[in-house]
VOPAGU-2260 file (C-alpha; in pm, 1 decimal, decimal comma):
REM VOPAGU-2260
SITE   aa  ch    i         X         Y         Z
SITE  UNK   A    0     709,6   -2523,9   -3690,7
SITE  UNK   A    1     625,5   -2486,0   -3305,2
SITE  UNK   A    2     297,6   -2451,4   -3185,6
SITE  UNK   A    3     174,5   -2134,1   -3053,6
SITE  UNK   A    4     168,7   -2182,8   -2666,3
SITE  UNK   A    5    -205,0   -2156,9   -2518,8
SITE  UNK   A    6    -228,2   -1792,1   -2366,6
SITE  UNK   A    7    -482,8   -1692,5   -2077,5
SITE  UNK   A    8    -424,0   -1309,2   -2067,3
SITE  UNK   A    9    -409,9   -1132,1   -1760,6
SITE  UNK   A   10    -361,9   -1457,7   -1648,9
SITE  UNK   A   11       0,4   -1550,4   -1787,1
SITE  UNK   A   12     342,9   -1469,2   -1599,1
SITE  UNK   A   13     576,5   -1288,3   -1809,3
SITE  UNK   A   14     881,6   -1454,8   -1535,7
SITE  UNK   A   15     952,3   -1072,4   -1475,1
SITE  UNK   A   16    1047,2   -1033,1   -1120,2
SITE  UNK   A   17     809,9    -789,3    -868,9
SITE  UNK   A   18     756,8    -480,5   -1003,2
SITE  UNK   A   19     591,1    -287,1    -715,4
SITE  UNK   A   20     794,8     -82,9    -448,7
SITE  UNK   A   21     976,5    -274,4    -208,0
SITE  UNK   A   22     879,8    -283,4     169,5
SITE  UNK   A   23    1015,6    -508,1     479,0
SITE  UNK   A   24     812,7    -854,0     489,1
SITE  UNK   A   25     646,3    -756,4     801,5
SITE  UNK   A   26     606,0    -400,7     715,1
SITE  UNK   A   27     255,6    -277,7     584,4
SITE  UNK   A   28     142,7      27,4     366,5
SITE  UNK   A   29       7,7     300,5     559,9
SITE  UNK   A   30    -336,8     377,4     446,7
SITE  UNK   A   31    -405,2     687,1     722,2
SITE  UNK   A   32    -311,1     749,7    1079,5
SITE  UNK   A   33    -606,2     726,3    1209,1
SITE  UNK   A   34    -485,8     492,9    1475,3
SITE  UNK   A   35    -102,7     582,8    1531,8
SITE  UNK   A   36      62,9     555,7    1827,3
SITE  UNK   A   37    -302,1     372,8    1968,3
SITE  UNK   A   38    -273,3      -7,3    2126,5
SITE  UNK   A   39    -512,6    -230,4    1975,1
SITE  UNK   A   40    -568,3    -583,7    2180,2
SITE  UNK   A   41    -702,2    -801,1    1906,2
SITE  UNK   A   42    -908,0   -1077,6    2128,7
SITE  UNK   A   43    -950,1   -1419,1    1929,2
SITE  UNK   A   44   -1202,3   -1667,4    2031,2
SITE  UNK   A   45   -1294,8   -2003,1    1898,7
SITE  UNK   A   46   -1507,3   -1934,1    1585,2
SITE  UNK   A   47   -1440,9   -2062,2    1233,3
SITE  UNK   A   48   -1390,2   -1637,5    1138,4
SITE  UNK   A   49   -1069,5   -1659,5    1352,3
SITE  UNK   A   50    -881,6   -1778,4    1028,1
SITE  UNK   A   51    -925,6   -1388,0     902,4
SITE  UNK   A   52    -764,3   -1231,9    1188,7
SITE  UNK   A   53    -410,0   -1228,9    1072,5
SITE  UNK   A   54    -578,7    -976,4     783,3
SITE  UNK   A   55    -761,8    -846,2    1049,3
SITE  UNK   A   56    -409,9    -741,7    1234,1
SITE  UNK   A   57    -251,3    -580,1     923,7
SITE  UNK   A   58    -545,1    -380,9     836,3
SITE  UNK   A   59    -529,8    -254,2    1166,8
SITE  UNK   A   60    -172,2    -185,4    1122,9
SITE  UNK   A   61    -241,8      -3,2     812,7
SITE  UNK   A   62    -433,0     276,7    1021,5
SITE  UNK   A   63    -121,5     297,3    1178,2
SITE  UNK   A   64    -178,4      89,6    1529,3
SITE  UNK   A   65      40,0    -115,9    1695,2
SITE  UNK   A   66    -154,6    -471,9    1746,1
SITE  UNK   A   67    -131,2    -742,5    2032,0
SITE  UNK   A   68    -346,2   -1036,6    1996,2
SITE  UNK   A   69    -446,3   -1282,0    2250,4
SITE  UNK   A   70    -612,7   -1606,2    2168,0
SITE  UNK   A   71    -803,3   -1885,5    2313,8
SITE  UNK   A   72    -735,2   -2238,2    2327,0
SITE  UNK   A   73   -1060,1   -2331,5    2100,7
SITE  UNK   A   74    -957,1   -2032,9    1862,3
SITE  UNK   A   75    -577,9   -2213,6    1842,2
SITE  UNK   A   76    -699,7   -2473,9    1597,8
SITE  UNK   A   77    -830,7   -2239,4    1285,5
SITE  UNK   A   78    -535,1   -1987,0    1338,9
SITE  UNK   A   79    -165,3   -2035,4    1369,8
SITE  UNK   A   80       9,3   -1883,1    1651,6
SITE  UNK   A   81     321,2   -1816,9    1393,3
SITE  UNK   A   82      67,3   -1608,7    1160,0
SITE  UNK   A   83     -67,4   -1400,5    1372,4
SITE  UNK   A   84     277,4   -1302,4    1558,3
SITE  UNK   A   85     428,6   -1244,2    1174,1
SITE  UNK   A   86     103,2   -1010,6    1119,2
SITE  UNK   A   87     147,9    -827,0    1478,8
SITE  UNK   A   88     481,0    -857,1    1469,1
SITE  UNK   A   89     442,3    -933,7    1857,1
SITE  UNK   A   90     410,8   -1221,7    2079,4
SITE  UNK   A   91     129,9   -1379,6    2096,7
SITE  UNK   A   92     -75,6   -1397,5    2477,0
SITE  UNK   A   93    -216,7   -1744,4    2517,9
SITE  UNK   A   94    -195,8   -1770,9    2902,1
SITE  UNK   A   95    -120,9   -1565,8    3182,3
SITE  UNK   A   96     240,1   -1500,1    3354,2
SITE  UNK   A   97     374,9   -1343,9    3668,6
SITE  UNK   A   98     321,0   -1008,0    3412,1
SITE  UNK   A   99     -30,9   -1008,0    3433,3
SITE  UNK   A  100     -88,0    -973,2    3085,0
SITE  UNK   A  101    -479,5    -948,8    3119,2
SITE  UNK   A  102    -431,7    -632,5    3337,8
SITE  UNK   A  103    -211,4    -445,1    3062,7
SITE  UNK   A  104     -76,1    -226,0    3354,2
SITE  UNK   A  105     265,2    -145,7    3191,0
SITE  UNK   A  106     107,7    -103,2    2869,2
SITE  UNK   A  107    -256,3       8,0    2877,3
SITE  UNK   A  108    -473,9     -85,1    2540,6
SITE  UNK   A  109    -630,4     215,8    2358,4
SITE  UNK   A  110    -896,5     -95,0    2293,7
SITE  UNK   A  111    -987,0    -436,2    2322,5
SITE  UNK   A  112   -1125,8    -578,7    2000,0
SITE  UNK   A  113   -1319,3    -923,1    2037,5
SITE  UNK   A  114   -1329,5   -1073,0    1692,6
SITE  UNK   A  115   -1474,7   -1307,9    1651,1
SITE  UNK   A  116   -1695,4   -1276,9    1978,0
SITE  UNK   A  117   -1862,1   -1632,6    2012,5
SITE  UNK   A  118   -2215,8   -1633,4    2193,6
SITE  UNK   A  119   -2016,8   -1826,1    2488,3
SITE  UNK   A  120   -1739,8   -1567,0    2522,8
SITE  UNK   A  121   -2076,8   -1268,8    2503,2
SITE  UNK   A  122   -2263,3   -1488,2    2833,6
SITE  UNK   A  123   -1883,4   -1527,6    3038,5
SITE  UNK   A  124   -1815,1   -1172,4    3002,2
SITE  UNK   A  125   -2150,9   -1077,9    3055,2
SITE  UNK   A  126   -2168,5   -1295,6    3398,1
SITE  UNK   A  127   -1820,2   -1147,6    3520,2
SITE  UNK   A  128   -1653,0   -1525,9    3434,9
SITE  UNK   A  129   -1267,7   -1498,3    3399,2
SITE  UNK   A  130   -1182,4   -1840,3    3388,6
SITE  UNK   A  131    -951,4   -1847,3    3144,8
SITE  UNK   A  132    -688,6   -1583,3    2967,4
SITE  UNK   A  133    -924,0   -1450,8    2743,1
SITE  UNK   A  134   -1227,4   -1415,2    2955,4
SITE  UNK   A  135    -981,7   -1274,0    3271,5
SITE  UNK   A  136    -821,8   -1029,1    3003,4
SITE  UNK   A  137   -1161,1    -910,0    2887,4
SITE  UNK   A  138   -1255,2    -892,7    3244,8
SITE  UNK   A  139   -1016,2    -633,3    3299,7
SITE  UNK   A  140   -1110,2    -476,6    2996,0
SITE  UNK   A  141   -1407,6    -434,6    3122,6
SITE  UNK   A  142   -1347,8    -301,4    3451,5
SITE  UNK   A  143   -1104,2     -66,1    3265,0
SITE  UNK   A  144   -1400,8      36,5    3022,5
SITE  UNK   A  145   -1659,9     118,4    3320,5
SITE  UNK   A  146   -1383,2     356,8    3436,7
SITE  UNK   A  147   -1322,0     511,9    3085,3
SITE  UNK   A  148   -1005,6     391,9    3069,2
SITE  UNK   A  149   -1042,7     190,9    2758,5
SITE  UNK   A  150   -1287,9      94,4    2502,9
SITE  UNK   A  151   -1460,4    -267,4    2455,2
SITE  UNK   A  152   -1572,5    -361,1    2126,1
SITE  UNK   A  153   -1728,1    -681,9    2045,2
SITE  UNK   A  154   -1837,0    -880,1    1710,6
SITE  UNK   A  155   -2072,4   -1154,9    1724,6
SITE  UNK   A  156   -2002,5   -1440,9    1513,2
SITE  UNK   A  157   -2214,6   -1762,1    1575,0
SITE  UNK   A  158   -2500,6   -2006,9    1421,8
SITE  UNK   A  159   -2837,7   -1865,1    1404,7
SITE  UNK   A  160   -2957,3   -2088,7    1698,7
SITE  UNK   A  161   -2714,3   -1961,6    1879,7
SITE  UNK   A  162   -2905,1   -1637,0    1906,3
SITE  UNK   A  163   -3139,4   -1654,8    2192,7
SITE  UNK   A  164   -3348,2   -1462,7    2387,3
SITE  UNK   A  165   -3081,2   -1515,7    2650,4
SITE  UNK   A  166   -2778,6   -1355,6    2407,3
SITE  UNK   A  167   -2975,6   -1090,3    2336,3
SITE  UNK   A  168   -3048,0   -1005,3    2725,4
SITE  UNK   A  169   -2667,0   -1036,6    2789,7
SITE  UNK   A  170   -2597,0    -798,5    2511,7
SITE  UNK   A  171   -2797,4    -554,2    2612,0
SITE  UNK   A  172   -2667,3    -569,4    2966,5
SITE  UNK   A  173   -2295,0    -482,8    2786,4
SITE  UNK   A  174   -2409,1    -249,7    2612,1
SITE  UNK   A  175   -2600,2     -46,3    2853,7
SITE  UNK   A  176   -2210,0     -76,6    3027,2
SITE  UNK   A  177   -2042,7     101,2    2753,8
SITE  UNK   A  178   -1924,7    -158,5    2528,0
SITE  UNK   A  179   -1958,1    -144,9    2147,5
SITE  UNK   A  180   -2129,1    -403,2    1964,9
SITE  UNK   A  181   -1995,4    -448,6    1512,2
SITE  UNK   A  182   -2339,9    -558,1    1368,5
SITE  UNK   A  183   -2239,3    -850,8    1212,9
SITE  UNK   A  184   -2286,9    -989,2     909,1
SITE  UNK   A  185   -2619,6   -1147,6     822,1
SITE  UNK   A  186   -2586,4   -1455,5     605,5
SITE  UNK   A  187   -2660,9   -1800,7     494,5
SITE  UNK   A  188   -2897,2   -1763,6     872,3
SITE  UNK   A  189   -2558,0   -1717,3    1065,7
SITE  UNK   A  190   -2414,0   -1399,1    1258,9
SITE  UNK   A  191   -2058,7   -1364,1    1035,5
SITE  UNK   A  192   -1728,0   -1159,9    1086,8
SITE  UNK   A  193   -1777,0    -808,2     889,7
SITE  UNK   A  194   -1609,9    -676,8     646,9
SITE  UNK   A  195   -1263,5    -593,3     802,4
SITE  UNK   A  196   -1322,4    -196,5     680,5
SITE  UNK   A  197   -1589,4    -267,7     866,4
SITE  UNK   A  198   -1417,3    -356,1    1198,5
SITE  UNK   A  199   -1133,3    -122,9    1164,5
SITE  UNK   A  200   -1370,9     222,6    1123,1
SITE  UNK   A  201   -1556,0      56,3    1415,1
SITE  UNK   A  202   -1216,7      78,6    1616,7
SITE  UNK   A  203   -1097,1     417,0    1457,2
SITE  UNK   A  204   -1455,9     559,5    1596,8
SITE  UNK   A  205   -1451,4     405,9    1955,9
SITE  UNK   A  206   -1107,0     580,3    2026,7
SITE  UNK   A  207   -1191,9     890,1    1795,8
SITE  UNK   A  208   -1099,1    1212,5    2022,4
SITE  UNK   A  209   -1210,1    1468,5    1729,9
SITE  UNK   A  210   -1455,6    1699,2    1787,5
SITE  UNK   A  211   -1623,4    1524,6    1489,2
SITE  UNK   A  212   -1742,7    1286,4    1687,7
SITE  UNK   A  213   -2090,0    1228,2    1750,3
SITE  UNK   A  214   -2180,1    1556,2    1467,5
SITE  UNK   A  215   -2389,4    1448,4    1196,2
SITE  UNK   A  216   -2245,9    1639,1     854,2
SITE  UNK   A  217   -2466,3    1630,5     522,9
SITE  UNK   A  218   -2178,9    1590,2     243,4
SITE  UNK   A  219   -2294,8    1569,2    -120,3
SITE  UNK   A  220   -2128,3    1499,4    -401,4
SITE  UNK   A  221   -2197,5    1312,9    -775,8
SITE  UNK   A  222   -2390,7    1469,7   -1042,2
SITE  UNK   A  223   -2726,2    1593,8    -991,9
SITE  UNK   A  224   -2954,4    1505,4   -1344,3
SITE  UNK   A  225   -3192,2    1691,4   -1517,7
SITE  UNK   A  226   -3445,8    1499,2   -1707,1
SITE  UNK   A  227   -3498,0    1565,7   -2099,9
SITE  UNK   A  228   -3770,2    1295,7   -2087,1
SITE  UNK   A  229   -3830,1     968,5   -1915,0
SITE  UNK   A  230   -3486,9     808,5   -2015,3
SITE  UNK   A  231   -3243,2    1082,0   -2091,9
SITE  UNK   A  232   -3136,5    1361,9   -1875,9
SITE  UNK   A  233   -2826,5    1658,3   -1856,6
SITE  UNK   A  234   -2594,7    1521,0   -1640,7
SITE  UNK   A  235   -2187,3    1593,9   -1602,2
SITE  UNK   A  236   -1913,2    1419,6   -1548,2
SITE  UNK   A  237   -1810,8    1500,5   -1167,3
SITE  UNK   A  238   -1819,4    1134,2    -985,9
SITE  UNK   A  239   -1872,4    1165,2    -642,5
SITE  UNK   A  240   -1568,4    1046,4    -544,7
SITE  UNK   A  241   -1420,1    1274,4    -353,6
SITE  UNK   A  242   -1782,3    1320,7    -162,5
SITE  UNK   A  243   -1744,6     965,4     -32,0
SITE  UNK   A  244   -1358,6    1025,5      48,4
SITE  UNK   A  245   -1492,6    1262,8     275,0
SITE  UNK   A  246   -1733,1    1089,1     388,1
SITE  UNK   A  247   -1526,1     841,0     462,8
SITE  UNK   A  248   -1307,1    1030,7     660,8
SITE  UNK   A  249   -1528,2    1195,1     879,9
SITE  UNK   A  250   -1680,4     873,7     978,9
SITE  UNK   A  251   -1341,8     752,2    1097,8
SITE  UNK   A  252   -1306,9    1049,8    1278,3
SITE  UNK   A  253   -1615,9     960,9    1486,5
SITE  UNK   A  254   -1911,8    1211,8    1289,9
SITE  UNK   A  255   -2246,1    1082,9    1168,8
SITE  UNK   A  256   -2185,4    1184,6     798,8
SITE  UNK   A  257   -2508,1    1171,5     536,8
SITE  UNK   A  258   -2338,3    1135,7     187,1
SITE  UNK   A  259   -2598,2    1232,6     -87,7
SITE  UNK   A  260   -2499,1    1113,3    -402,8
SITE  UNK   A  261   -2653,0    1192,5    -733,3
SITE  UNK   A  262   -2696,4     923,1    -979,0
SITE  UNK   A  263   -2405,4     834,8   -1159,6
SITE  UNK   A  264   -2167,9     873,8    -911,7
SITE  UNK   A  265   -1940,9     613,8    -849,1
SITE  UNK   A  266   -2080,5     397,8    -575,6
SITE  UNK   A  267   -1892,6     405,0    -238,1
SITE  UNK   A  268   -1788,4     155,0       4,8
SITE  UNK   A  269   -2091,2     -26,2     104,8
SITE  UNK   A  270   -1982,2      37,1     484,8
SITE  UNK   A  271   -2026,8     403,2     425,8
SITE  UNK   A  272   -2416,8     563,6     455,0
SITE  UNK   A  273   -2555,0     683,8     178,4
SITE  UNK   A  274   -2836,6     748,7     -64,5
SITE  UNK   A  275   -2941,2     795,6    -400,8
SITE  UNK   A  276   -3075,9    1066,7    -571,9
SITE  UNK   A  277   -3182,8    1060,1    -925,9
SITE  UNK   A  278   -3232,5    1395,2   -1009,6
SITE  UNK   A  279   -3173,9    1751,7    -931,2
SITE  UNK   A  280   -3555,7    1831,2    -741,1
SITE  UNK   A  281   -3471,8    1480,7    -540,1
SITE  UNK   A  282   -3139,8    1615,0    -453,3
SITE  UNK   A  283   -3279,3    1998,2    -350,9
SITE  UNK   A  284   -3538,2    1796,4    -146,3
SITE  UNK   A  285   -3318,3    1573,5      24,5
SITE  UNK   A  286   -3066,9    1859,0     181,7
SITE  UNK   A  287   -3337,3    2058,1     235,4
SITE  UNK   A  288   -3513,5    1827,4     438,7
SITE  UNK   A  289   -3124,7    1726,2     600,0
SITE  UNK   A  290   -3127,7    2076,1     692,2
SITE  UNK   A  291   -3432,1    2098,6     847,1
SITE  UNK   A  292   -3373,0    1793,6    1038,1
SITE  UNK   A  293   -3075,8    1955,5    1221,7
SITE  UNK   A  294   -2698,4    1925,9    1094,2
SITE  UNK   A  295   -2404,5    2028,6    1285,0
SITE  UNK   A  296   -2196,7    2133,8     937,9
SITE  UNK   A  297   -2269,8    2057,1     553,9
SITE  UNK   A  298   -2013,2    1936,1     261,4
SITE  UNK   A  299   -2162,8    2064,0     -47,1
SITE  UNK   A  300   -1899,5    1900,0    -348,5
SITE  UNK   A  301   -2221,4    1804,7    -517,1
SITE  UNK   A  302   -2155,2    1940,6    -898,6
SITE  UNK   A  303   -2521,7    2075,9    -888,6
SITE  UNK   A  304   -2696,5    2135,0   -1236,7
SITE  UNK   A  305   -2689,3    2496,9   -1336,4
SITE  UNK   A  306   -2997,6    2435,5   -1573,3
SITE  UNK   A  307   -3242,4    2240,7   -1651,5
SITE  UNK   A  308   -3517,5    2168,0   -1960,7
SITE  UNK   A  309   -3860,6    2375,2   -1876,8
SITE  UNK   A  310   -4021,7    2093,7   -1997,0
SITE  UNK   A  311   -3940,1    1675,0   -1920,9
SITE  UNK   A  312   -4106,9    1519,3   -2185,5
SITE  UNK   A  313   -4318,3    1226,6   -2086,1
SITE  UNK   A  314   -4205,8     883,4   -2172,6
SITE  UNK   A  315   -3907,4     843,8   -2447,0
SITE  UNK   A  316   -3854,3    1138,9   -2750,2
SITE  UNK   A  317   -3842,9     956,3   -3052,3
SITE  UNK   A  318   -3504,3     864,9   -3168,1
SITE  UNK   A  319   -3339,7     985,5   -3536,0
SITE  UNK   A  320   -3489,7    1302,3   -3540,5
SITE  UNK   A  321   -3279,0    1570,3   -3779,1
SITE  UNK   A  322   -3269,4    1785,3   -3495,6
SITE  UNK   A  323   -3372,2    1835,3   -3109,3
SITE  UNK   A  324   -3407,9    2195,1   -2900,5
SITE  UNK   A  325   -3391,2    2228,5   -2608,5
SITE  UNK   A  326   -3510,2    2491,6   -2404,8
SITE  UNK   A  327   -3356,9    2543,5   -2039,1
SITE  UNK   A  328   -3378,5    2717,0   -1733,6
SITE  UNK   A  329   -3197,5    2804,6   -1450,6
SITE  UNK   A  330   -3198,3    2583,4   -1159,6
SITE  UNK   A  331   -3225,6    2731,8    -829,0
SITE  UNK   A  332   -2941,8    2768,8    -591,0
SITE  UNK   A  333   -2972,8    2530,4    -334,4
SITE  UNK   A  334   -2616,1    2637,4    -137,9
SITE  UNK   A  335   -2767,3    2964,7     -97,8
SITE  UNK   A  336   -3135,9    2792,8      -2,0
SITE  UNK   A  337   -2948,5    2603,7     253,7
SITE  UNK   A  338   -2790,2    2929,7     384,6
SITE  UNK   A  339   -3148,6    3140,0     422,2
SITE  UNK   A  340   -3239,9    2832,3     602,0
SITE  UNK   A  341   -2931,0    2806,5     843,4
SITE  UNK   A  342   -2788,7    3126,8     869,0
SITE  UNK   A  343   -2512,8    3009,1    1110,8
SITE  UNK   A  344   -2455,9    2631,2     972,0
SITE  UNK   A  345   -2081,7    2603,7     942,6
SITE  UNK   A  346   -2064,6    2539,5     553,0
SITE  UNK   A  347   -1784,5    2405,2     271,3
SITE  UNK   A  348   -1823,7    2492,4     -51,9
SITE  UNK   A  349   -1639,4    2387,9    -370,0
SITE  UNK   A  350   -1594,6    2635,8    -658,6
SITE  UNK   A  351   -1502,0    2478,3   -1009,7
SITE  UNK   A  352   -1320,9    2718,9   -1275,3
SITE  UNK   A  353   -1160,0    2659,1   -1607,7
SITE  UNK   A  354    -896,2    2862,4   -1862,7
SITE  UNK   A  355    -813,3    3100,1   -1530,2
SITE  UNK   A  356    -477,1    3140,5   -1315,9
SITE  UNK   A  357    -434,5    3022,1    -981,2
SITE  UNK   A  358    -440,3    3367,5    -856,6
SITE  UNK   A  359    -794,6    3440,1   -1020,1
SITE  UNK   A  360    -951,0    3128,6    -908,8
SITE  UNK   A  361    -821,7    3255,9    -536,1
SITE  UNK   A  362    -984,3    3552,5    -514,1
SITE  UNK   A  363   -1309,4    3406,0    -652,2
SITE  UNK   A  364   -1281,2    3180,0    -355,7
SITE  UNK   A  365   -1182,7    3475,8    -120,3
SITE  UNK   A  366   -1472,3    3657,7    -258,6
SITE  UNK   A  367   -1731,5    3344,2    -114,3
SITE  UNK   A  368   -1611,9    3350,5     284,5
SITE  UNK   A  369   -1858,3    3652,5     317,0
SITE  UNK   A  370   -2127,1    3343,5     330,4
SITE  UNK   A  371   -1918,1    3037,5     350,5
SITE  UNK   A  372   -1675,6    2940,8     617,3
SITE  UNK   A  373   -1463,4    2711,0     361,6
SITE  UNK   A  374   -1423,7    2693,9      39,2
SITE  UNK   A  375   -1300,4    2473,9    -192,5
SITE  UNK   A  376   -1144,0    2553,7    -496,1
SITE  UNK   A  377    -933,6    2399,3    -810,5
SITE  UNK   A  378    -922,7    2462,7   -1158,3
SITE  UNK   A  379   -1105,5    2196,6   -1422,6
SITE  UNK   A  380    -794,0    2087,0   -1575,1
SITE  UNK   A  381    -644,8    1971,0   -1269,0
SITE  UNK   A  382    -952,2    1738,7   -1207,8
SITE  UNK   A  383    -792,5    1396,3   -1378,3
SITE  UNK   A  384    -996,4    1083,6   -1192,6
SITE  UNK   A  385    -744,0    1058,6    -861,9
SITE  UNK   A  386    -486,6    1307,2    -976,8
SITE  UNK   A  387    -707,0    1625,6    -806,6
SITE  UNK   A  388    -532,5    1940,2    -634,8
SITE  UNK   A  389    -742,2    2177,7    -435,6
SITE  UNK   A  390    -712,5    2475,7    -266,3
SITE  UNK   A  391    -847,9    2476,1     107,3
SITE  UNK   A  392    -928,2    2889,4     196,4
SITE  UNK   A  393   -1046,3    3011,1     490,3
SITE  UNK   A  394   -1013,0    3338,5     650,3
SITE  UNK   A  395    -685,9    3230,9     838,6
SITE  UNK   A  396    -584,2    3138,5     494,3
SITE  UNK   A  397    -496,3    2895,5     176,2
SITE  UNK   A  398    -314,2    2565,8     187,7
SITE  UNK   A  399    -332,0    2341,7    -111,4
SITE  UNK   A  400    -405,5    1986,0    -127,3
SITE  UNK   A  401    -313,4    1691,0    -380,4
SITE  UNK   A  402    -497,2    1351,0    -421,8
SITE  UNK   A  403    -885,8    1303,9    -308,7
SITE  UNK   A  404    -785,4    1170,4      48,5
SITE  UNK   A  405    -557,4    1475,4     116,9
SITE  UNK   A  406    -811,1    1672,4     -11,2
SITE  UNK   A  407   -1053,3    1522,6     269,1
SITE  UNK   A  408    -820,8    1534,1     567,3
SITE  UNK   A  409    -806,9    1900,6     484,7
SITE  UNK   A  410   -1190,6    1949,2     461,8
SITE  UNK   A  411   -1195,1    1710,7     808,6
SITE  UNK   A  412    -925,7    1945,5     981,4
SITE  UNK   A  413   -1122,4    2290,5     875,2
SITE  UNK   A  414   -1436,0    2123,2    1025,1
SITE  UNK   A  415   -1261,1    2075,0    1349,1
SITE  UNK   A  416   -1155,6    2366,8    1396,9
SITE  UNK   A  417   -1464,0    2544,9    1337,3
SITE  UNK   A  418   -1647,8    2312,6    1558,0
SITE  UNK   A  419   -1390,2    2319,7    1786,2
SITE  UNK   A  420   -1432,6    2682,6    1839,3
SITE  UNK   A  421   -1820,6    2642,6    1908,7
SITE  UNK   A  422   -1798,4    2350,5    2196,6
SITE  UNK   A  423   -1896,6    2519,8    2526,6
């Protein structure tokens, strides 16, 4: 009798061919359009963190840009001029012709990406050198940037004795001339590439013409807890997701979004700003405070606690007792605290209703723009992890939504319009 072969699990092939949707080989799957119809210049200079660019190119893609890259001769050596014209699809600029490719007249970048920015290509540009391709490109770039013409964003990649008092004066002298410095990465006592999420929202808010930009948006989201006793609490099952998908967006669109999050909500992207907040008085606190502190608009998708025990017992209750009562209270409204307090904040709401039609659940969300500007409304059962369809209503009217991003690009295009409306 055979033997058995060895298995490793997830691990094995099964010799079945691809399974997944096919797509051309240069092609890549559009995540948003946050960057279509924008040219990127991807600048590559000789750092070790060259070798991610090709990534770099295609996640750039995936916002929808179109990406050229030009490289310098020290960068040539850790990145292959063949992958990063397959992940452009474009030629790649490694010296200058009768076009004048560092001008970019014909074809003007949206943005010059430097990545990754070594502390020598920082003092060139710095001192107005443009002695080479890259350094004469970025010249331009510059030139082009003091005339708002373009943007110039640069990330730092270099040894930690690299960073001198010197670095940081040159720095500061590019910034204070408009161009955008991606905190790098602080590790193993070394400035390294970001994530390239990291990069790519750094690009999306540079060019970002929404009137998001620069307005700082509270958005909550996640359970809010109500402690039984120092271990156990009343808590649902809502899991912030969509809060950080809207965070998310707005942040690419160039806002200053504070995501509160109560505890047990699925943690977002590290990339995105956020806090904690382990319990419902924490999370009236917080906003509270956020409101006080001056907020152009507020996202409330928190699923807020409707009650809570009138008294948290102190340390642990006892376990394996025949029975346990509970007496509760209501919790106070904090959407309508929020509105007492700022009277003409621009406000989404999200209304949550179960066992009614879609007509019903309408006109309960109709019923809310006498105090809120948007609402946002969908029945429990159509809450399934990812698989969420909303209803956006406004007083022009209702337009529903499928998926959490969708749901988010609707919430990001209501907030535009009413901010829109209030610029000067």
């Amino acid at each position: 009798m055979p033997a058995l072969p060895v298995t490793t699990g997830f691990q094995d092939w099964d010799f079945r061919p691809p399974q997944s949707a096919a797509i051309g080989d240069h092609d890549v799957p559009l995540v948003s359009r946050h960057l279509e119809g924008r040219r990127i210049a991807l600048v590559v200079t000789g750092g070790i963190a060259a070798l991610r660019t090709p990534d770099l190119a295609r996640a750039l893609r995936r916002r929808g840009a179109e990406v050229t890259a030009l490289i310098s001769a020290e960068a040539m050596p850790y990145v292959g001029r063949q992958a990063l014209e397959w992940a452009t699809c474009r030629p790649l600029v490694t010296r200058l012709s009768w076009r004048a490719e560092h001008l970019s007249d014909a074809e003007p970048f949206d943005a010059w990406l430097v990545a990754p920015a070594t502390a020598n290509t920082i003092a060139k540009v710095a001192s107005g050198i443009a002695d080479t391709p890259v350094t004469a490109a970025l010249a331009s770039a510059l030139g082009r940037l003091e005339q708002g013409r373009t943007r110039l964003l640069l990330a730092p990649t270099m040894h930690g004795s690299l960073h001198t008092s010197i670095l940081e004066r040159q720095a500061r002298l590019l910034a204070e001339l408009g161009v955008t410095f991606v905190a790098p990465r602080d590790a193993y006592g070394k400035h390294n590439l970001p994530d390239l999420e990291v990069l790519v929202a750094a690009v999306c808010r540079a060019i970002s013409a929404s009137p998001l930009r620069g307005r700082r948006i509270l958005v909550t989201g996640g359970p809010t807890p109500a402690p039984i006793d120092g271990v156990r609490c009343i808590v649902n099952r809502f899991s912030g997701r969509l809060a950080a998908a809207i965070s998310e967006e707005l942040l690419l669109r160039g806002a200053d979004p504070l995501l509160l999050l109560g505890q047990g909500s699925t943690p977002p992207p590290a990339w995105i700003p956020h806090r904690m907040v382990p319990s419902f008085d924490d999370y009236r606190a917080q906003v509270l405070a956020a409101v006080a502190g001056g907020l152009d608009a507020g996202v409330f998708s928190a699923a807020v606690a409707d009650y809570r025990p009138q008294q948290v017992h102190p340390g642990k209750l006892a376990s394996g007792l025949a029975s346990l009562t509970l007496a509760l209270e209501p919790t106070e409204k904090v959407i309508d605290q929020v509105r007492a307090a700022a009277p003409r904040l621009p406000m989404v709401t999200f209304k949550v209703l179960e066992g009614v039609s879609e007509a019903e659940l309408l006109a309960v969300a109709r019923s809310r723009l006498d105090r809120f500007e948007l609402v946002v409304a969908n029945r429990a059962e159509e809450v399934r992890g990812e698989q969420q369809s909303a209803w956006l209503v406004s007083a022009s009217g209702e337009s529903r939504h499928c998926g959490k991003p969708a749901i988010a690009r609707a919430i990001a295009d209501g907030l535009e319009r009413l901010l829109a409306a209030s610029l000067p």
